[in-house]
C-alpha positions in Angstrom: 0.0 0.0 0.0 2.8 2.2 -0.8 3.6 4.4 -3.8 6.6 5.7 -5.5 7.2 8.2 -8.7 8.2 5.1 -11.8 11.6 4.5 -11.9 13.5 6.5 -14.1 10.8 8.6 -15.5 10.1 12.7 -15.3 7.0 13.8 -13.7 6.0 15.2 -16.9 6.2 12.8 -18.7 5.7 9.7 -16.6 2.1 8.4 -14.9 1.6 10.6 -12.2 1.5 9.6 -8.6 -2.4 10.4 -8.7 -2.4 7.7 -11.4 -0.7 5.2 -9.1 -3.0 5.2 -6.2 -7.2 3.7 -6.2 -9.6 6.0 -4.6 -9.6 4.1 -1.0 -5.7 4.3 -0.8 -6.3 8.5 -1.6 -9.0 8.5 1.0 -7.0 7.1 3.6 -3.9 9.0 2.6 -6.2 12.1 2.9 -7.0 11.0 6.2 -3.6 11.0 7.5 -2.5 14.2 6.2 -5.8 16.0 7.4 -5.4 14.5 11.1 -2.4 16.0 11.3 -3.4 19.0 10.2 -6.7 19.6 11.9 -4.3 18.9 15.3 -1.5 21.7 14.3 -4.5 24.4 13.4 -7.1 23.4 16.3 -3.9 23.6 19.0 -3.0 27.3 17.3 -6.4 28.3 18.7 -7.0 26.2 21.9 -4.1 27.7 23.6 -5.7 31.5 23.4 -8.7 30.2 26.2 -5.9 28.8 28.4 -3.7 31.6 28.7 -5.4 32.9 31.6 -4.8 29.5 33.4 -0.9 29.8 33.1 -0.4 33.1 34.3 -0.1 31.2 38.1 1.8 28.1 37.3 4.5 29.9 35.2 4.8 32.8 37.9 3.8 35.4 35.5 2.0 38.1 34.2 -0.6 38.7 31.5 1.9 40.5 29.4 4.4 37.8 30.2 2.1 34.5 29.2 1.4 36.4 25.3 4.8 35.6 24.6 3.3 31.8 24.9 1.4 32.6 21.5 3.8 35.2 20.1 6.6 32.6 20.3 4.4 30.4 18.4 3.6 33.0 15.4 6.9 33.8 14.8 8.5 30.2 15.0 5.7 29.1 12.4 6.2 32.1 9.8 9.6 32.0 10.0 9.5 27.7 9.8 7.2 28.4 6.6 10.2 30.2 4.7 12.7 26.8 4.9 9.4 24.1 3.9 10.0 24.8 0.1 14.1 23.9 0.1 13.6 21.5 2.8 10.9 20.1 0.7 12.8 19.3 -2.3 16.0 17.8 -0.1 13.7 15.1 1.6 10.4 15.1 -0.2 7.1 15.6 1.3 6.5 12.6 3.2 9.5 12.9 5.4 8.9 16.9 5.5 5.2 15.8 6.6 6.7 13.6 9.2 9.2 15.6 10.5 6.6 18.4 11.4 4.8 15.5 13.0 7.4 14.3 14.8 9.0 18.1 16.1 5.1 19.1 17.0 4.3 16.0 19.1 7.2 16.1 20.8 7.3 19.8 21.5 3.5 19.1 23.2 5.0 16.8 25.8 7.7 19.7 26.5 4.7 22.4 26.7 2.9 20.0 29.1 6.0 19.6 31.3 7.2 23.2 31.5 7.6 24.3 34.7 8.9 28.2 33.9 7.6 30.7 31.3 11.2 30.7 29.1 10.6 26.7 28.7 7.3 26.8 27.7 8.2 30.1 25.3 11.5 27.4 23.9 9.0 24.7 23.8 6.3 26.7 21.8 9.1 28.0 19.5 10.0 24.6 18.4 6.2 23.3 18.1 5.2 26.1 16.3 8.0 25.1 13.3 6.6 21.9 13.5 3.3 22.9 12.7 4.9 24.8 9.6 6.4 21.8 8.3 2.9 20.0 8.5 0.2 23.0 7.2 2.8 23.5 3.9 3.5 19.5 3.5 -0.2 18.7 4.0 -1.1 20.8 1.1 0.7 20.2 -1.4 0.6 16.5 -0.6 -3.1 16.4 -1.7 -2.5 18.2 -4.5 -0.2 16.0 -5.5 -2.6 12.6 -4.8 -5.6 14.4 -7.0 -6.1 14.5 -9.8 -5.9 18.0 -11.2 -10.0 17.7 -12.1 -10.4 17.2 -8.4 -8.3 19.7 -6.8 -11.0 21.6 -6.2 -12.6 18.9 -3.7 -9.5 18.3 -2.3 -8.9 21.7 -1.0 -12.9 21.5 0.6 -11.1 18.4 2.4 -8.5 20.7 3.8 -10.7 23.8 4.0 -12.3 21.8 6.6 -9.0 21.5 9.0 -7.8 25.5 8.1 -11.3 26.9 8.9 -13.5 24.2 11.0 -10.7 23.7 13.7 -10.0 27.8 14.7 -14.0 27.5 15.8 -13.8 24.3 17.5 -10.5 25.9 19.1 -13.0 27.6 22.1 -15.1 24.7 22.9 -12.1 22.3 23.4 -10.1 24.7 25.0 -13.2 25.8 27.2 -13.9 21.8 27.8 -10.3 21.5 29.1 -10.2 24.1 31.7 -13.9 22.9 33.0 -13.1 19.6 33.6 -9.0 18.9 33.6 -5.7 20.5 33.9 -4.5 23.7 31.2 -1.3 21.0 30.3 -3.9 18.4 28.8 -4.5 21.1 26.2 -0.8 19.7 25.2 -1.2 16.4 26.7 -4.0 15.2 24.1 -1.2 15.7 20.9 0.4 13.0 22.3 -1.5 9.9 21.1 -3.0 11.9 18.1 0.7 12.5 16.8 2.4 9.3 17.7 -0.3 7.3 15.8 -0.2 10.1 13.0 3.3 9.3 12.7 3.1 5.3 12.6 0.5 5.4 9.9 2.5 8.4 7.8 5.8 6.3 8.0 4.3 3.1 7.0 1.7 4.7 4.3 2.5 8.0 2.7 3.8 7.5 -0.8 7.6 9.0 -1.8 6.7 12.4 -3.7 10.0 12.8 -4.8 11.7 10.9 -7.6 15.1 12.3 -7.1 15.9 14.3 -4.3 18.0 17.4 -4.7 21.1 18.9 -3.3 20.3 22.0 -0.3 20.8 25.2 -2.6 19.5 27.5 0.0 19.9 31.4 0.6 21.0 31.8 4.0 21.1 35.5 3.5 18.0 36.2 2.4 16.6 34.0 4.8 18.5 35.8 8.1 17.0 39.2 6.0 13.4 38.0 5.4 13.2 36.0 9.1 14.0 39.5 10.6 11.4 41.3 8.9 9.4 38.6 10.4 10.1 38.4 13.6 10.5 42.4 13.6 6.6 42.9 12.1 5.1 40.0 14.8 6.3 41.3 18.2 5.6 45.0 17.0 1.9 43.9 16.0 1.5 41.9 19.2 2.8 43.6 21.1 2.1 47.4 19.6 -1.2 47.8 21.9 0.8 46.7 24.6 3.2 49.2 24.6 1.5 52.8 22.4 1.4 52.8 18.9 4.4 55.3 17.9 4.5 56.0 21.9 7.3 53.6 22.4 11.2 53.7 21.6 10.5 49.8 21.4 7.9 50.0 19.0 9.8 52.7 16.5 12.7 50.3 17.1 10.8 47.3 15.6 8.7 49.1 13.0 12.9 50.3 11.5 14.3 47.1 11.8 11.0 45.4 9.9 11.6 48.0 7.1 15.3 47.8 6.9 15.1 44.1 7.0 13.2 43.5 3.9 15.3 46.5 2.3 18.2 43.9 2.4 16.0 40.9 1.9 15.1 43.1 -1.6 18.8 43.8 -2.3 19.7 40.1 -1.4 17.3 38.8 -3.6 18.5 41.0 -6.6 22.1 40.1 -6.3 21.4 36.1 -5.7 21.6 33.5 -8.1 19.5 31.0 -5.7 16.4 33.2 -4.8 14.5 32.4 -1.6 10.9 32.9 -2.9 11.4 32.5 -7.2 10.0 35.7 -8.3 8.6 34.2 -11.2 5.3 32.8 -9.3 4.3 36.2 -8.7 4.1 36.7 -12.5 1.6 34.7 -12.8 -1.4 36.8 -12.6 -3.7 34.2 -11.0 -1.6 33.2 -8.2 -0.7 36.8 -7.5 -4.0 38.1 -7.5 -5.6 35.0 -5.4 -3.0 36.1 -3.0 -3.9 39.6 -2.5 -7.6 38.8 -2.5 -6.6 36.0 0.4 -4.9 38.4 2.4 -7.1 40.8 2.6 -10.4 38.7 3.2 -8.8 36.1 5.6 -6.2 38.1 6.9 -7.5 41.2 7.6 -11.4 40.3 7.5 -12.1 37.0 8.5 -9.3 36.7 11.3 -10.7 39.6 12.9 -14.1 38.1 13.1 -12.8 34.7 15.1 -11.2 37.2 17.0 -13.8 39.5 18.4 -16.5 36.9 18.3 -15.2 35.1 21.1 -14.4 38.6 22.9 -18.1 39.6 22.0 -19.2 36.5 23.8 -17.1 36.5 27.1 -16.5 40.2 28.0 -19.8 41.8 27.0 -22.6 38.8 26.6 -20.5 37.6 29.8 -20.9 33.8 29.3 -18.1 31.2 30.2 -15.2 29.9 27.7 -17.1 26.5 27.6 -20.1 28.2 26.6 -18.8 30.4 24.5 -17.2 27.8 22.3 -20.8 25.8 22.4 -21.9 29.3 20.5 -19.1 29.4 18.1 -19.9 25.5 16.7 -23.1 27.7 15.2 -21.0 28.5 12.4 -18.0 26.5 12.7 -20.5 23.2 12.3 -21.1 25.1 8.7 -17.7 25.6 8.3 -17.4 21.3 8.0 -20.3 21.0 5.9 -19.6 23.6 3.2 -15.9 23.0 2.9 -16.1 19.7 0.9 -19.2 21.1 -0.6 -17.8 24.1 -2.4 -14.8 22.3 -3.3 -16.9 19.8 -5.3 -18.9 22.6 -6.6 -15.4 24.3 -7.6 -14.5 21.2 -9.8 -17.8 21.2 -11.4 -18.9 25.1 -12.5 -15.2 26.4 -12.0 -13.5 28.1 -8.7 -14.6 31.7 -9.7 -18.5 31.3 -9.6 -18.1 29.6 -5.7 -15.8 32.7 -4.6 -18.4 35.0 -6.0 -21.1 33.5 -4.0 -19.1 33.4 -1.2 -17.9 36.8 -1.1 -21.3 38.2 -1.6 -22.4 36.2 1.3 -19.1 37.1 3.3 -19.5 41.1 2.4 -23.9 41.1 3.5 -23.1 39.0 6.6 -20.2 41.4 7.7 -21.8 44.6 7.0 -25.7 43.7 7.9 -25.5 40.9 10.2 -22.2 40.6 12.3 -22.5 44.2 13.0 -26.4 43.8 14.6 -24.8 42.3 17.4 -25.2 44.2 20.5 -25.4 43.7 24.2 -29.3 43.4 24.4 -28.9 40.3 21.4 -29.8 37.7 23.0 -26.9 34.8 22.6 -28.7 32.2 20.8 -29.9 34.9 18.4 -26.2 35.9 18.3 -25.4 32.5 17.5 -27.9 31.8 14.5 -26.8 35.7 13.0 -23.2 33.9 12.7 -24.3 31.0 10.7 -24.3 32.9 7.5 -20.9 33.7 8.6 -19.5 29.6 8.4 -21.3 29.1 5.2 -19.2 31.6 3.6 -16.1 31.0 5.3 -17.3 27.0 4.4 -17.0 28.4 0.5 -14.2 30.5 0.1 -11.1 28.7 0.9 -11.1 25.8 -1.6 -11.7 27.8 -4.1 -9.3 30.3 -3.6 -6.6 27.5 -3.3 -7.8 26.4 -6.4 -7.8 29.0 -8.3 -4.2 29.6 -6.8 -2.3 26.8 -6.9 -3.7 25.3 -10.0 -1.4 27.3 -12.8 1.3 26.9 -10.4 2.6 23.1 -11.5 6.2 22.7 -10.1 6.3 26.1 -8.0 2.7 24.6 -6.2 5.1 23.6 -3.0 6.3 26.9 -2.8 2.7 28.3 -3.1 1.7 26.8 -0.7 4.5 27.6 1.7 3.7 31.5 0.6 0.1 31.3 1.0 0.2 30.5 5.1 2.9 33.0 5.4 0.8 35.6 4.3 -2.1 33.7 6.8 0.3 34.4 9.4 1.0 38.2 8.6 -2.4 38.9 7.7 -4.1 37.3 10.9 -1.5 38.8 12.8 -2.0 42.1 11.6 -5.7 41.8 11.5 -5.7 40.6 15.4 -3.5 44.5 16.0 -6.5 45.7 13.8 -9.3 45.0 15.4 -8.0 45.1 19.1 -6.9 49.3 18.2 -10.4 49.8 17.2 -12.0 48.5 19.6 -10.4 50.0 22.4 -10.2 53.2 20.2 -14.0 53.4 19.4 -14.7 52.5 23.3 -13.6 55.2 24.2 -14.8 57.5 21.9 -18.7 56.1 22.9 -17.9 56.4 26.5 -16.9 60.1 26.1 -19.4 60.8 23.8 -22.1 58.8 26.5 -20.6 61.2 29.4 -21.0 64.6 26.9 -24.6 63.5 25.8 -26.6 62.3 29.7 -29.5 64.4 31.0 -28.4 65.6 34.5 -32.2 64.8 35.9 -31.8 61.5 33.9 -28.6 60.8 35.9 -29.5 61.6 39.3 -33.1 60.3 39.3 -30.7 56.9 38.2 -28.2 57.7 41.3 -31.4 58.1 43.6 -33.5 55.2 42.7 -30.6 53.0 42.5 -29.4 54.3 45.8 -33.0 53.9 47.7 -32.5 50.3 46.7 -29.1 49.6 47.5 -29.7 51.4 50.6 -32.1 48.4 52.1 -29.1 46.2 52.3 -25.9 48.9 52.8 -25.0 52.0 55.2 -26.3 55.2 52.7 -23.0 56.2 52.7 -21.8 52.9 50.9 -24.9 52.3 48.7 -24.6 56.1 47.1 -21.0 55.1 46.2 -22.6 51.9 44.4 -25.1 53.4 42.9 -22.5 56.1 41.1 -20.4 52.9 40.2 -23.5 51.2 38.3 -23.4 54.3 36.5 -20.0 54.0 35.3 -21.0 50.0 34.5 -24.2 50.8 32.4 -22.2 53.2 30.6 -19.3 51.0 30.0 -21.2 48.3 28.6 -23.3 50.3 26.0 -20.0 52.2 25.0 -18.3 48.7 24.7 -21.7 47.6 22.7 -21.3 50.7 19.9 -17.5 49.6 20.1 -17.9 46.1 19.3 -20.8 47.3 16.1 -18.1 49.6 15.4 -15.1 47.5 14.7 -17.4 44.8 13.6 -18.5 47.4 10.3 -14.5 47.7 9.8 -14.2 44.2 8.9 -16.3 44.8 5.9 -14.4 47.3 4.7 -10.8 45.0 4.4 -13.6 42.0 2.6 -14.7 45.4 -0.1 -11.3 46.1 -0.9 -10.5 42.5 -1.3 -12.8 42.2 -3.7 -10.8 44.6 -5.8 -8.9 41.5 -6.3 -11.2 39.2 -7.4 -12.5 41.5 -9.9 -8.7 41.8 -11.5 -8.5 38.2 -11.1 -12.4 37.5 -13.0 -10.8 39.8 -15.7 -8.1 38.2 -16.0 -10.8 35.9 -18.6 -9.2 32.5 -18.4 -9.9 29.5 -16.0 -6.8 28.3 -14.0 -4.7 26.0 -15.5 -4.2 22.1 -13.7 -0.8 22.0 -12.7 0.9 18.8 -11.8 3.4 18.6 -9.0 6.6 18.4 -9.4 8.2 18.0 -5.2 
């Protein structure tokens, strides 16, 4: 039950592996790789409801445990730059089980740390394992489909990429009900080992000859600073003051000056590290820009401030909030291998138009609707719009991306979650600076706008009440301190309707895109792999 490229043929013009395999074999190959998958993006997204539960164990602060996820981000965007040259030194399999093998074992060294620098190392080196497996994965069923039923293929992976950030809360939530934070690593364990076992003894060789390591350590050292530079200055820009901080202004240079050299590396190199000839081709180039903008900068903001929406202004647990995201995120699974059948059938470009249209009503009409008077199962059927177009747009967009891209599809690939990492990154700085921004605009706006006999008649018949159960005194000081509550929550209400609204606007200009790319006139080309 094993497959290899035919001996002493080319890729282009031998059988190809997709040729080689039945339909069962391809289904439980797809299996594998999507196990391993769904457990690299689902942990990405777990961790953020533990956090709080750390902050005593580690002996730190708030500010302190972020680097937990931080560390994560970087190690991943950073790991994402080597998977194309790794890839074509060991081949796919062995890149796939690598990533398996460094993210498993990093989990057991998470669950074990007893200080915040360990976990920070051990989250540095899980979060390059995970690059290894979401670039591998990929490009792996690519490769095992046939090029008429890419399409499908990338529904089957849509459903790991977008089902497992929702299911992220109710797990994590689950977990800190019933057990300890360090099962959130604990459970990789037996997921990855068995992973492993049945990757080693069952994924096919994707490479027919491997290559020698022709890598550009400069640009790399250039383009990994610019990485690491741009992450810790959008994590942790709130933190310290948008151009308020020395640390900030210090990033923000070195981000700039490191993709000045990257630029100048690249020009003078004979081996580049990204081959600037993908981005000549119009459809991968344009896919890109329209992905960046409407998952990046869109969509991530959206699974961020839902869950926010949920816990700090609706008030309900994490367990309970993650029972309200599986509104949409059960959508999310049921779409994903739908639109990617419909993709192979009437063509990637008529699915993203559906689901932008969808996308762009939900996030301007619907998302924004929600307020603190909605009540949450309301909330929760409003979002379902939401997974149905989330469900539809990332198979076709991988589609319609990778399919001209034949032998530069690994390196696709390894671009396109970069740029998932940048934008949700940037996206996340987004919508937490409006947020906080636009609360208190509405709070000073509510303070400039009360009735003075409005106020105090509140004060006073709040205060009679109080005062059956506290010293007058005491209950006047409450009834001031409701006040400040009430108004709190409605200016956090407007806030949340506010940056809400702003997501549209990043999905309308990403549509820009998708107009370029629908006149660009031409369906994409199947490409076959070449690893």
């Amino acid at each position: 039950m094993t497959a290899t490229w035919p001996a002493g043929g080319n890729v282009n013009d031998e059988q190809p592996i997709y040729d080689l395999i039945s339909p069962g074999y391809r289904a439980f190959l797809t299996i594998i790789v999507m196990v391993g998958a769904f457990m690299a993006i689902l942990d990405t997204t777990v961790i953020d409801v533990v956090i709080p539960k750390m902050m005593g164990p580690l002996a730190t602060d708030l500010y302190g445990v972020q680097w937990v996820i931080t560390a994560y981000m970087i190690a991943a965007a950073v790991g994402l730059l080597l998977t194309h040259n790794l890839g074509r030194v060991i081949g796919l399999k062995w890149l796939f089980l690598s990533g398996l093998l460094i993210f498993t074992s990093a989990s057991a060294l998470c669950g074990v740390a007893a200080t915040l620098p360990q976990m920070v190392g051990s989250r540095i080196i899980q979060g390059l394992g995970e690059a290894f497996i979401m670039a591998s994965a990929q490009t792996i069923l690519f490769a095992i489909y046939p090029p008429e039923k890419h399409g499908m293929a990338m529904g089957i992976y849509a459903m790991g990429v977008s089902f497992a950030p929702s299911l992220g809360p109710t797990v994590g939530g689950w977990i800190t009900l019933h057990m300890s934070w360090r099962w959130v690593f604990y459970i990789n364990l037996p997921t990855g080992i068995l992973n492993f076992i049945a990757g080693a003894s069952y994924l096919p060789v994707l490479v027919k000859n491997r290559q020698r390591l022709h890598f550009n350590f400069v640009s790399y050292l250039f383009m990994g600073a610019f990485t690491v530079s741009l992450l810790i200055l959008l994590s942790k820009g709130q933190q310290l003051g948008w151009g308020q901080s020395s640390t900030i202004v210090l990033l923000a240079f070195g981000a700039a000056a490191s993709l000045l050299l990257y630029l100048l590396s690249e020009m003078f190199s004979r081996n580049k590290l990204i081959d600037p000839a993908i981005f000549k081709i119009k459809e991968y180039t344009l896919s890109m820009g329209f992905y960046f903008l409407i998952m990046g900068l869109s969509i991530y903001q959206l699974f961020y401030l839902l869950p926010l929406y949920y816990e700090t202004l609706k008030h309900l647990t994490t367990f309970v909030t993650g029972l309200h995201m599986l509104a949409f995120a059960i959508f999310i699974a049921i779409v994903s291998p739908l639109a990617g059948l419909l993709s192979d059938r009437f063509g990637p470009q008529r699915v993203i138009v559906g689901s932008t249209i969808i996308f762009l009503y939900t996030s301007y009409f619907l998302i924004p609707s929600l307020n603190y008077y909605t009540p949450s199962i309301r909330a929760a059927i409003i979002t379902i719009p939401l997974g149905i177009a989330l469900g539809s747009f990332f198979a076709p967009v991988s589609a319609m991306a990778l399919g001209p891209l034949g032998d530069k599809t690994a390196q696709g690939v390894s671009l396109m979650h970069y740029l998932r990492f940048l934008g949700g990154s940037l996206g996340t700085a987004i919508a937490t600076n409006t947020l906080e921004m636009r609360q208190a605009v509405h709070f000073e706006g509510i303070a400039n706008m009360q009735n003075y006999d409005y106020v105090q008649r509140f004060i006073d018949n709040n205060k009679d009440m109080i005062s059956q159960y506290l010293p007058s005194g005491l209950a006047d000081v409450k009834a001031q301190l409701l006040l400040g509550r009430v108004q709190h929550l409605k200016a956090l209400s407007l806030a949340f309707q506010d940056t809400f609204r702003h997501t549209f606007v990043f999905g309308a200009f990403g549509t820009i895109f998708l107009v370029l790319l629908l006149l660009a006139g031409r369906q994409p080309r199947p490409g076959k792999l070449r690893s």
